[in-house]
C-alpha positions in Angstrom: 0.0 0.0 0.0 1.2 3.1 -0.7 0.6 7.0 0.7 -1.6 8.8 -1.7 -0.4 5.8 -4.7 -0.2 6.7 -7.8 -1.2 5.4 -10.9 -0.9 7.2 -12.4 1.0 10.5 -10.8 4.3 10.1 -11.2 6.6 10.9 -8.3 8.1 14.4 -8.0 11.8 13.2 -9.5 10.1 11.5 -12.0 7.6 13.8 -14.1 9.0 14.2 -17.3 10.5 18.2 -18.3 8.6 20.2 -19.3 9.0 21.2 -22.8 11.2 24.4 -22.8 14.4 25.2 -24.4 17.5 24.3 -21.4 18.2 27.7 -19.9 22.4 28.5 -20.4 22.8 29.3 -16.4 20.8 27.5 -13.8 18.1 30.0 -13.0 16.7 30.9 -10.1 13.0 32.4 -9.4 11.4 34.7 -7.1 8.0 36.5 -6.6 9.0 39.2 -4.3 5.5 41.2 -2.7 5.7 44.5 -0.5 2.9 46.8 0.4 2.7 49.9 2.0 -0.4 51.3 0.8 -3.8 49.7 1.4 -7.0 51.0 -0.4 -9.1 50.5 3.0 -6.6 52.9 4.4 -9.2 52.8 7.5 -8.6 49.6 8.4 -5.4 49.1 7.0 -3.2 52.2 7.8 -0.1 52.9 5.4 3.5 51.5 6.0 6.5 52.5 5.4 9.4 49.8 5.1 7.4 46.9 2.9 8.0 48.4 -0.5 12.0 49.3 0.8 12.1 45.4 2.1 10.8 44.0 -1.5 14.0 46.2 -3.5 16.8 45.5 -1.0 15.8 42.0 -1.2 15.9 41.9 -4.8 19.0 43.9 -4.8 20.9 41.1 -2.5 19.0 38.2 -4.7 20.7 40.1 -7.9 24.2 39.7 -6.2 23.6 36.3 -5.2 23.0 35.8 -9.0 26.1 37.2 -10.3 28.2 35.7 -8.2 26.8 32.7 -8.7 26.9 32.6 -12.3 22.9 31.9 -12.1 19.8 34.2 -14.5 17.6 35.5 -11.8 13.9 35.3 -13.4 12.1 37.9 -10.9 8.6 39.4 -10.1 8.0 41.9 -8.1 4.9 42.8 -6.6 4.3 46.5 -5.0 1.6 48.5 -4.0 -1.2 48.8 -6.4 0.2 45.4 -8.3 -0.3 43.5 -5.4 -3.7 42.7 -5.4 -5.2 39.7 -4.7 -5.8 38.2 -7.8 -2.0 39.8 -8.8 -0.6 37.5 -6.1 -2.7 34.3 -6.9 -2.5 34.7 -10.6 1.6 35.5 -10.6 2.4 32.7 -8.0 0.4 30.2 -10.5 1.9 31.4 -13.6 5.4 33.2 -12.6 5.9 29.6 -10.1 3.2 27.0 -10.3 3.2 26.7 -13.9 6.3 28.1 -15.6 7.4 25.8 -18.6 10.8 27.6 -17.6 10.9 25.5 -14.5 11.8 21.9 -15.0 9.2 19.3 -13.5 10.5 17.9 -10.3 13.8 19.2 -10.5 15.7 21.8 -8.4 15.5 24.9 -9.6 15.2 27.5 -6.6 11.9 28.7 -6.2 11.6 32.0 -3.8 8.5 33.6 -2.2 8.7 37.1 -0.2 6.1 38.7 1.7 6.2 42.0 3.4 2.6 43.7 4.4 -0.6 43.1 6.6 -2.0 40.1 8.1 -5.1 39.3 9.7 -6.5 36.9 11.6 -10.5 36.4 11.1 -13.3 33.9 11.3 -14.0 30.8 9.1 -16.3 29.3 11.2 -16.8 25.8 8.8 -12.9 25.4 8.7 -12.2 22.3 11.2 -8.5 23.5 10.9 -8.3 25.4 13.8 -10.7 24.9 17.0 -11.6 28.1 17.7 -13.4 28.8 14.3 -10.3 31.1 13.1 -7.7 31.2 10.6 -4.9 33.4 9.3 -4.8 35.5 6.3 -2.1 37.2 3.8 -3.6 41.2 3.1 -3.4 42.1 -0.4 -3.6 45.6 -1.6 -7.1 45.4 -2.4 -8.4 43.6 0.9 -11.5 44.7 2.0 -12.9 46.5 -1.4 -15.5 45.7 -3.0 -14.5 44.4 -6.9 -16.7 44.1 -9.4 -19.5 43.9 -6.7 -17.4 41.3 -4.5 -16.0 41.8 -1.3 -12.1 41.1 -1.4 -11.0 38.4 1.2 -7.5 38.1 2.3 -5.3 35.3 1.2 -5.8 32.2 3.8 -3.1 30.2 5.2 -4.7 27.1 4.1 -4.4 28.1 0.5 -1.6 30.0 0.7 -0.1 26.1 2.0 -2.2 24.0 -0.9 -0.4 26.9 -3.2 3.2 25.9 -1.6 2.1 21.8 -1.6 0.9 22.1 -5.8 4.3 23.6 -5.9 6.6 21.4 -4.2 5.0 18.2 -6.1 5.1 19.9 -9.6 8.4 21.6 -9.5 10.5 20.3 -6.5 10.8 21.3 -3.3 13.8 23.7 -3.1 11.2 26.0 -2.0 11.9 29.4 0.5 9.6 31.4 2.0 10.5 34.5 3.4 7.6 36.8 5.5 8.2 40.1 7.4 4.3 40.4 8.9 3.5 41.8 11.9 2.0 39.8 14.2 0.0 42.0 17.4 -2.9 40.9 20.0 -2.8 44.9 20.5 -4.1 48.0 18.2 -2.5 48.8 15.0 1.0 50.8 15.4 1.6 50.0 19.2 5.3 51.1 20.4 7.7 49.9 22.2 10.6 52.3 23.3 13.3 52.4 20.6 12.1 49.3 18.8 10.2 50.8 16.1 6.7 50.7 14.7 4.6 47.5 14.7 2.5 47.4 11.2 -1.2 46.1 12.3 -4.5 46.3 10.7 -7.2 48.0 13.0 -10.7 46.6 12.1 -10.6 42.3 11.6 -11.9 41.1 8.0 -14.9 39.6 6.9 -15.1 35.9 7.7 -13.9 33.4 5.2 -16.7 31.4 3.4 -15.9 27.6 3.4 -16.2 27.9 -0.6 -13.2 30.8 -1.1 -10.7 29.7 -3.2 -12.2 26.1 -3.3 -10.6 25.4 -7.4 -7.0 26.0 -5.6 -7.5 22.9 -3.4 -6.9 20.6 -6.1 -5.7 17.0 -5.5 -1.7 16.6 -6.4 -1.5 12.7 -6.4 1.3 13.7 -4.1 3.2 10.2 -2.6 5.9 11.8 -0.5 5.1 14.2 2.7 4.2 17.8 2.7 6.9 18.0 5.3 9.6 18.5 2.4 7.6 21.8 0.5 10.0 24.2 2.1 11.9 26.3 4.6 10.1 29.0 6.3 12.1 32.4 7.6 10.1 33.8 9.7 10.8 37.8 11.8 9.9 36.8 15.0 8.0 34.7 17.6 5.4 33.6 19.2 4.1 37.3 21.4 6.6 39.2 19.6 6.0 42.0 17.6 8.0 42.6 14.3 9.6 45.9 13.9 9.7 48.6 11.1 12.2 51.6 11.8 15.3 53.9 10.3 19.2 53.4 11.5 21.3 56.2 13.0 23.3 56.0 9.8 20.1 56.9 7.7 17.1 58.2 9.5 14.9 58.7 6.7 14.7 55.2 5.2 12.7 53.2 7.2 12.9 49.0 6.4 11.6 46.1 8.4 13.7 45.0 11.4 14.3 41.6 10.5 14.7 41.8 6.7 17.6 44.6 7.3 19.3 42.3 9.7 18.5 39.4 7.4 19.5 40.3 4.5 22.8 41.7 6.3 23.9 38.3 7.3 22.6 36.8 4.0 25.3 39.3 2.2 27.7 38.8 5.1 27.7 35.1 4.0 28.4 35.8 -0.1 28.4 33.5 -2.3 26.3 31.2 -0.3 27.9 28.2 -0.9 28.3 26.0 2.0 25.6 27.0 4.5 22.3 25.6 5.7 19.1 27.3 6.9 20.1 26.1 10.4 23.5 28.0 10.4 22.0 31.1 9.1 19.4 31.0 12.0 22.2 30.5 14.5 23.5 34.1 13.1 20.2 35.6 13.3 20.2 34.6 16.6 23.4 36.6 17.5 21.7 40.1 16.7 19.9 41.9 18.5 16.8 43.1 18.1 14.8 44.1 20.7 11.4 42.3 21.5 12.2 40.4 18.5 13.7 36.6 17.8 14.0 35.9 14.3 13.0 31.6 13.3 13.3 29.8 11.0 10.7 26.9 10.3 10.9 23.7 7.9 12.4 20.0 8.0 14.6 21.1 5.6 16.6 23.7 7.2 19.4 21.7 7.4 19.8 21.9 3.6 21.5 24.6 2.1 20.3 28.3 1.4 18.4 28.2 -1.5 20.0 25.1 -2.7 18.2 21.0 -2.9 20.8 19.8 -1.2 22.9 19.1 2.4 26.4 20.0 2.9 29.2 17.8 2.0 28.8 14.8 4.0 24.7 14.2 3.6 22.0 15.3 6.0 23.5 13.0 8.8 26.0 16.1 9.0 25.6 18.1 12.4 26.5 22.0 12.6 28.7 22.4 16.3 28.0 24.8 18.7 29.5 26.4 21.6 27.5 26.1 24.9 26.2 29.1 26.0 27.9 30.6 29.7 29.4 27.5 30.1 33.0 27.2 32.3 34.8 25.1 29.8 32.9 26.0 26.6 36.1 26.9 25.2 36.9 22.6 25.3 33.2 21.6 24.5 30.7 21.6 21.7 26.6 20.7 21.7 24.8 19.1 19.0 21.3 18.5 17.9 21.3 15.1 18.3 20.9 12.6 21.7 19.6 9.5 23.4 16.1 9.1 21.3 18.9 8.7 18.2 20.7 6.5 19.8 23.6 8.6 21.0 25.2 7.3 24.6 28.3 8.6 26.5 30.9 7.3 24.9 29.5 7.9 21.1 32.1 9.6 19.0 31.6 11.9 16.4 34.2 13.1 13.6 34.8 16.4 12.1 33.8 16.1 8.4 36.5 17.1 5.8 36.2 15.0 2.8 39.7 15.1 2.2 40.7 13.9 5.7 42.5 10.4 6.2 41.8 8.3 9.4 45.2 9.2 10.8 44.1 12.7 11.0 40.8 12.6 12.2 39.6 15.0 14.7 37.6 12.8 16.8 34.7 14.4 19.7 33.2 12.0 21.9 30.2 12.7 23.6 30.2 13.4 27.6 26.7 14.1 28.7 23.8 13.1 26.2 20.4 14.5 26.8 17.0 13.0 24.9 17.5 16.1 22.3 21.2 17.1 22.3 24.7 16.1 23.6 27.5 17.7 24.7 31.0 16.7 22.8 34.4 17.3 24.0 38.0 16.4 22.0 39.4 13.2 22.3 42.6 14.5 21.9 42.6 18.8 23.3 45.7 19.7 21.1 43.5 19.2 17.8 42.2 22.5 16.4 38.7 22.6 15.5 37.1 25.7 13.3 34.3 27.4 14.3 31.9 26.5 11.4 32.8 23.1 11.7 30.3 20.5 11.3 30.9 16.6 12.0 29.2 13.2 11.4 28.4 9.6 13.4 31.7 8.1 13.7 31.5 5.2 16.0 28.1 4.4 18.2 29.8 2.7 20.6 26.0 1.1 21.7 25.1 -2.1 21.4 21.4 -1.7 21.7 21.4 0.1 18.0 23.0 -2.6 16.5 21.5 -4.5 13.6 22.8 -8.3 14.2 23.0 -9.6 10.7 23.6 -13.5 9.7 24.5 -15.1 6.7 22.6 -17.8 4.8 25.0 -20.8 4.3 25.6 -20.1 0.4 25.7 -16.0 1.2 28.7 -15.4 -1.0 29.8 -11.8 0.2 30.3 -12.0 3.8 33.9 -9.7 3.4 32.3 -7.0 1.6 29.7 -6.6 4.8 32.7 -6.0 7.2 35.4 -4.0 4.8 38.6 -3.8 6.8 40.0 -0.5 4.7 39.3 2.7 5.8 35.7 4.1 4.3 36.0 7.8 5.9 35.6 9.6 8.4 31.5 9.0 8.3 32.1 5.1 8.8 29.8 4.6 11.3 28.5 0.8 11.0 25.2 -0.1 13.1 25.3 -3.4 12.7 27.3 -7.0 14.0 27.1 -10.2 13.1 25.2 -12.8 14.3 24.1 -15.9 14.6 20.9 -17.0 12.5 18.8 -17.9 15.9 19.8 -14.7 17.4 19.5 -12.4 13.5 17.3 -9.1 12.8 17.9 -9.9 9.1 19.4 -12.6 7.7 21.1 -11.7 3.9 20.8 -14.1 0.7 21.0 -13.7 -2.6 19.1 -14.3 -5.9 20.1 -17.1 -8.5 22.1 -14.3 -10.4 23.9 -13.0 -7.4 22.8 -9.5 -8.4 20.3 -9.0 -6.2 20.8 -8.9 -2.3 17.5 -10.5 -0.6 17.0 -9.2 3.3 15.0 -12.0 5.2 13.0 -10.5 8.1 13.8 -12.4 11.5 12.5 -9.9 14.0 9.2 -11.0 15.7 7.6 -7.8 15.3 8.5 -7.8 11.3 6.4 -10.7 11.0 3.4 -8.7 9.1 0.2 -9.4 7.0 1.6 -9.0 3.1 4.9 -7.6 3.8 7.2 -9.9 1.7 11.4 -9.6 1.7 12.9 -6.9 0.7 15.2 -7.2 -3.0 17.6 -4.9 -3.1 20.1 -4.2 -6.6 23.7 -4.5 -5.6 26.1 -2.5 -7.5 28.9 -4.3 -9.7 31.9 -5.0 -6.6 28.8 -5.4 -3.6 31.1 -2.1 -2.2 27.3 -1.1 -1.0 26.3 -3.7 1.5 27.4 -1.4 4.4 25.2 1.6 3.3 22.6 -1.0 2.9 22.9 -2.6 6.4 23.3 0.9 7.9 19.9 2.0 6.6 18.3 -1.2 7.7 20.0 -0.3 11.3 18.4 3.3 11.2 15.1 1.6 10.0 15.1 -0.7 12.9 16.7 1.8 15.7 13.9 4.3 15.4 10.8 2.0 14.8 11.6 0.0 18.1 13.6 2.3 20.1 11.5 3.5 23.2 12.3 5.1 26.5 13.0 2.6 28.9 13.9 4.6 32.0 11.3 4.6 34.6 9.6 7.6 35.5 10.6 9.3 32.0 8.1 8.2 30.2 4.5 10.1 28.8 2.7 7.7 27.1 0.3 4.4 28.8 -2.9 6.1 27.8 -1.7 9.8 28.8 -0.6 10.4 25.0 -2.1 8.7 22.4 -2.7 8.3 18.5 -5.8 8.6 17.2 -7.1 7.3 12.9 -10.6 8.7 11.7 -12.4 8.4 8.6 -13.3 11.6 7.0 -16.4 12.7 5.2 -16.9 16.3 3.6 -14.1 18.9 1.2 -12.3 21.6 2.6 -12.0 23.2 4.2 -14.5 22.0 6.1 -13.8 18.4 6.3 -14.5 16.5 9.7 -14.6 12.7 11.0 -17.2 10.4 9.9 -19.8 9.7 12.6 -20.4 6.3 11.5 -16.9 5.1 12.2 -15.0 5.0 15.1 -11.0 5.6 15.8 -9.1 2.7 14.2 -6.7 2.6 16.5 -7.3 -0.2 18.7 -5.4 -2.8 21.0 -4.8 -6.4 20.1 -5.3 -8.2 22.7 -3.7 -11.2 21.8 -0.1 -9.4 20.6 -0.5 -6.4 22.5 0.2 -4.3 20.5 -1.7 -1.0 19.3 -3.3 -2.1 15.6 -5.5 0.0 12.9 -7.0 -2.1 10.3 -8.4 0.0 7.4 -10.2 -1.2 4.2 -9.1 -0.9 0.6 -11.8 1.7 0.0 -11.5 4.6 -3.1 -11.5 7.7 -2.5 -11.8 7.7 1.4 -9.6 10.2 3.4 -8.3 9.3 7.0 -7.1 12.1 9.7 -5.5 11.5 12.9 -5.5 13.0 16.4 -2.5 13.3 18.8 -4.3 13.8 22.4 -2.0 14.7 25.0 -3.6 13.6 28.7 -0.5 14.1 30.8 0.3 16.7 33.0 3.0 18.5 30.4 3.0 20.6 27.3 4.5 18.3 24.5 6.1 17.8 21.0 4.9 15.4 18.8 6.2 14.3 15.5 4.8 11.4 13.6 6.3 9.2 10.6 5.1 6.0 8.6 7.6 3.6 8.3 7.4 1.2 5.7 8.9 -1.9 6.2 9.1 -3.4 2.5 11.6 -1.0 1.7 12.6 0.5 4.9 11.4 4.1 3.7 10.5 6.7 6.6 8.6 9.7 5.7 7.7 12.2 8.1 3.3 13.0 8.5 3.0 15.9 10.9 6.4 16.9 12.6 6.7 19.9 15.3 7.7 23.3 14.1 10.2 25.3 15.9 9.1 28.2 17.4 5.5 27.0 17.9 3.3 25.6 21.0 3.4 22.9 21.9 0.2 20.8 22.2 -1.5 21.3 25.3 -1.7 19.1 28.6 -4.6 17.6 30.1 -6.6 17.2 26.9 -4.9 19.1 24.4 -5.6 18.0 20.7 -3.4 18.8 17.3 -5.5 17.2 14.6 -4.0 16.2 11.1 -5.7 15.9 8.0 -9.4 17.8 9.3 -10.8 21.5 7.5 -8.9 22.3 5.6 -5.9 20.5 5.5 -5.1 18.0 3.1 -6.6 14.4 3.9 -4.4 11.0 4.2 -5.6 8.1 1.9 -3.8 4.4 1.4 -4.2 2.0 -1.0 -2.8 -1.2 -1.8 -0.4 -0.9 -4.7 0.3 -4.5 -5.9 -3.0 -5.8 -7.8 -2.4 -9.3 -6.9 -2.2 -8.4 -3.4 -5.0 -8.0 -0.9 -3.3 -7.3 2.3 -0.5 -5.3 3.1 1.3 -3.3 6.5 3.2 -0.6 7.8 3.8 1.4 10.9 3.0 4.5 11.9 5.4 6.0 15.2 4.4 8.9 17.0 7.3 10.3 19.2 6.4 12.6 21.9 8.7 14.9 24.0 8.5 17.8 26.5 11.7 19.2 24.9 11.7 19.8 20.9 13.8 17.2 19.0 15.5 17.5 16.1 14.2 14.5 13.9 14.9 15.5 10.3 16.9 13.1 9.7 15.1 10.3 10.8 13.8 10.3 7.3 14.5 7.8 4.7 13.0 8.3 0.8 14.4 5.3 -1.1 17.7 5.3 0.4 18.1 1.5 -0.6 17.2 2.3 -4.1 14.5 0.0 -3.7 11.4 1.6 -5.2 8.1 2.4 -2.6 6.4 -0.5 -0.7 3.1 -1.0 -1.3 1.4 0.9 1.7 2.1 4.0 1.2 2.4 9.0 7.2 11.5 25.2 45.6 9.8 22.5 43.4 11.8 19.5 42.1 12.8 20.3 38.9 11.3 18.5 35.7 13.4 16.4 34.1 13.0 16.1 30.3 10.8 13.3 28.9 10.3 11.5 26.0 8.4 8.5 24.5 6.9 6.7 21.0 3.9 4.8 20.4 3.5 2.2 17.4 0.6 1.7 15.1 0.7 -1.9 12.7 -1.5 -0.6 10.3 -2.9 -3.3 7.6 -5.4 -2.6 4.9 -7.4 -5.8 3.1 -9.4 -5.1 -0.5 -12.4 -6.7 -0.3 -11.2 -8.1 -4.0 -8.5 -7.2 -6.6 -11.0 -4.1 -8.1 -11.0 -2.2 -5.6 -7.0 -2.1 -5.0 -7.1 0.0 -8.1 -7.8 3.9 -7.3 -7.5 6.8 -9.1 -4.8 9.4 -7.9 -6.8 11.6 -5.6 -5.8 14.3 -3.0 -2.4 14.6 -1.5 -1.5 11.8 1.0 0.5 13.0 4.4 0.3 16.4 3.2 -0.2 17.7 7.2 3.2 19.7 7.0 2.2 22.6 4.8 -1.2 23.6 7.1 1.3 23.0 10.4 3.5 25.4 8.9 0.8 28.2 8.0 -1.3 27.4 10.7 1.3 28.4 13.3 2.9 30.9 10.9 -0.3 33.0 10.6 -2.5 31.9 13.9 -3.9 33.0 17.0 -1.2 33.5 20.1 -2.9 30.3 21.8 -1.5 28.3 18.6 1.0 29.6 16.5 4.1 30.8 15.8 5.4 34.5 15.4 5.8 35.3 12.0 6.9 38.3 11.5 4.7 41.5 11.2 1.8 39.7 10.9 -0.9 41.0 12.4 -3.9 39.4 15.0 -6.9 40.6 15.9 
């Protein structure tokens, strides 16, 4: 069965070009949007810094182009252009569908936004409990065109826009927004800060039927989690800034884009650093009442670029601890127990061209559940402050794959290589013995394909068959193989087991729904109850769903324990040991609740999750969904696992006594059964897992309670 499966849709990196002439220079394309003036000047008062924001980031994307070598294909949006049928009309046909942009490739594809936001009522949108969502304000909001009242731009759409986007084009997607975002009256000041930009009056509320022909299905197999990286001027309670320098009084720009686009120069030609990084800069500056973010499961990629820094996505960015004694002699990284990192784990600074003799080697001395602190094996070794490093040696036997041979296995040497592989060798696996094996290796009558038997109890699903595998002409890919299999197997059964740390046993819990209704009003289907459901028999927490077209499924993450927590959930796919992320937790924003609190995936109007069998000939398969829950945020990016093995998609296709941190996972087996072989075959319909994009805009552009601080948007 696979998410959203399509039949067919092609997947992203496989849509055929489109049919334009190959550009000479890699191009890069922007729609760049700044308003100052409003025609309901009443209830949207004029700014001042959005236009200035728009040209001096076009100048700085101009540079970025030169030195680059790369044809900057720009439009910019100011004022009077910026209405809201200019913004829909030029993100469909400057972005969405530009024959100039390959099909799934990875072209950079830019959005900026500096101007008004709202926050008003949509009453029949299930996204957000309170009957509200967020909104965009073009030029023209609140005028009456052509005898129509002119809505904002809602978050939902202004996601499903993103989402179309990412599937048809690629995801190397940024979005940049400078909004204000106040619970007070427009143009509230704080001393020396600058001006807040608010609208006074709230807008009209949203019919359920706005913008209804953008929702359109996408046939979409991967996760919405990929569509982009989100820079965003501020948090949570904090208002974004609009104000002059000292050095020039009378040019007035937005806080955050002058500081942003600052470092962005400071860091010319842009060649060798991530979202993350840049964020850590941000960080460093100061700007009162004001804490720039940056949002997206892909800011560890690099700016504007597809992909990760030399070394992968497994490569970690060091940092200094902050007021610490020896911080001089120690380094913290995102990454602890819940990945499997233990006192003792080393790590290895990453330069390609470095030799094991001259490894610099950190090993970790504390480990929390969401970072660990690193000191030098060896202090006399220099280490450079944007240095980044990589897994080196676990040095933990509970994440160890333990592999075994079958008797006429013929390449047992090439599994353990005895010449150095670099310094990212970092093997999760031992041999074993075949009563005692995860996995036990054979190969087909050719020898050119690698067959994994599953030996693990809890592998033992409906329909899941072994996994084939292509080997490459020397077998010099067995370890990547075996390591993936190691991270598959690591994060699917790791849990907490230290008592008194733990969240879940019926306080947190994972919730399936069938859905009825469109959006953005959709909602769960009375007649059916929440699949999720305990076997008795195996104990284990089981959802069995029918091979049904067309139907849409939701969940629910309810959090009934006494702390505010961070949830991220991923299906795992055990046929080809693919993990792909269905709602993950955005930095910055709230947490869910305790004692009840509810974040709800695939309801309104956020896009709904379907599953269908993929093989024909097969009438059951399984997978797992994992919900990981925290009181700390985690950083899980790289959890995730899209065809690493190169071995297609499986066929389901999601004083007081001080707290100490907590974490803990609950697994789903979910198995789907056609009632017969017609009704595995379904039409692509609307995008599967695609929860990421409305998490994003929903916290970007929501109410205090619920979202994140995005810049000078406004609230009222």
């Amino acid at each position: 069965m696979s998410h959203e499966k399509l039949n067919r849709a092609p997947l992203p990196h496989t849509i055929p070009m489109a049919s334009a002439s190959v550009p000479l220079k890699p191009q890069v394309f922007a729609l760049i949007v700044g308003i100052n003036k409003y025609i309901a000047q009443d209830i949207l008062p004029p700014l001042q810094g959005c236009v200035n924001d728009a040209t001096l980031f076009k100048s700085f994307l101009d540079i970025y182009c030169t030195q680059n070598s790369f044809d900057l294909q720009v439009k910019v949006l100011l004022n009077e252009d910026a209405t809201r049928s200019g913004i829909l009309d030029t993100f469909t046909a400057h972005l969405l569908n530009n024959p100039a942009i390959p099909n799934g490739g990875h072209t950079p594809m830019i959005f900026f936004f500096a101007g008004h936001g709202s926050r008003v009522d949509a009453t029949d949108n299930k996204l957000s409990m309170d009957g509200r969502i967020e909104t965009i304000c073009p030029h023209d909001e609140h005028a009456i065109v052509n005898g129509k009242y002119v809505h904002g731009i809602p978050d939902y759409v202004l996601g499903a826009l993103l989402l179309n986007l990412a599937y048809t084009k690629g995801d190397n997607i940024t979005v940049i927004l400078d909004s204000c975002h106040s619970s007070g009256i427009a143009r509230a000041e704080l001393p020396d800060s600058g001006t807040a930009r608010s609208p006074i009056y709230p807008s009209l509320p949203i019919p359920a039927h706005l913008d209804r022909h953008l929702l359109v299905p996408t046939g979409r197999l991967t996760s919405a989690a990929q569509i982009c990286v989100i820079l965003a001027a501020c948090k949570q309670m904090e208002p974004a800034r609009e104000s002059s320098t000292a050095d020039d009084p009378t040019v007035i720009h937005g806080r955050f884009t002058r500081t942003f686009v600052a470092c962005l120069s400071a860091l010319l030609p842009l060649k060798n650093t991530t979202y993350r990084e840049l964020h850590a800069l941000l960080d460093k500056q100061i700007l009162a009442h004001q804490e720039p973010s940056c949002i997206g499961f892909n800011d560890g990629r690099l700016i504007f670029g597809k992909g990760y820094p030399s070394g992968g996505a497994s490569v970690l960015s060091l940092r200094r601890p902050v007021r610490a004694p020896s911080s001089r002699d120690s380094f913290i990284i995102d990454l602890g127990s819940i990945a499997g990192v233990v006192a003792g784990t080393e790590f290895a600074v990453y330069d390609e061209r470095q030799k094991s003799a001259n490894l610099v080697i950190l090993r970790a001395a504390s480990v929390k559940m969401h970072e660990s602190v690193l000191v030098r094996v060896d202090p006399r070794q220099v280490i450079a402050n944007d240095a980044r490093v990589v897994p080196h040696q676990w040095n933990n036997p509970k994440t160890a794959l333990r592999v075994a041979f079958a008797s006429d296995f013929p390449h047992a040497t090439e599994v353990f290589p005895t010449e150095f592989e670099g310094p990212w060798v970092n093997h999760r696996y031992v041999e074993s013995q075949l009563e005692d094996a995860h996995v036990v290796l054979h190969t087909d009558d050719e020898g050119g394909m690698l067959i994994v038997e599953r030996r693990a109890p809890a592998m033992q699903l409906d329909g899941v068959v072994d996994v084939h595998i292509p080997l490459n002409a020397n077998h010099d890919n067995l370890p990547n193989i075996l390591n993936e299999i190691a991270h598959f197997n690591h994060f699917l059964f790791h849990t907490n087991d230290v008592p008194g740390l733990r969240l879940l046993g019926g306080r947190c819990e994972l919730r399936m729904f069938r859905l009825i209704g469109e959006r953005p009003s959709r909602k769960q289907d009375p007649d059916f109850a929440d699949f999720v459901q305990m076997d008795k028999e195996s104990e284990t927490l089981v959802a069995h769903i029918p091979s049904e077209m067309g139907v849409k499924y939701g969940f629910e993450i309810v959090n009934n324990s006494h702390a505010e927590v961070f949830a991220y959930l991923f299906y795992f796919d055990p046929e080809h040991y693919t993990i792909l992320p269905i709602f993950t937790y955005i930095p910055g924003t709230p947490p869910i609740p305790q004692n009840g609190g509810i974040e709800r995936i695939g309801f309104g109007g956020d896009a709904g999750m379907q599953f269908q069998i993929d093989d024909n000939s097969q009438l059951v398969s399984s997978g797992f969904f994992k919900l990981f829950v925290a009181t700390q945020p985690l950083y899980l990016e790289w959890i995730r696992r899209e065809d690493a093995l190169h071995a297609g998609v499986g066929r389901l296709i999601m004083v007081k006594e001080p707290e100490r941190d907590r974490w803990d996972t609950e697994m789903v087996v979910v198995t789907m059964r056609a009632e017969h072989t017609e009704s595995a075959a379904m039409p692509p319909t609307e995008v599967i897992g695609a929860s990421y994009w409305r998490q994003w805009w929903r916290h970007f552009l929501s109410h205090w309670r619920h979202t994140f601080r995005l810049g000078r948007m406004k609230r009222v």
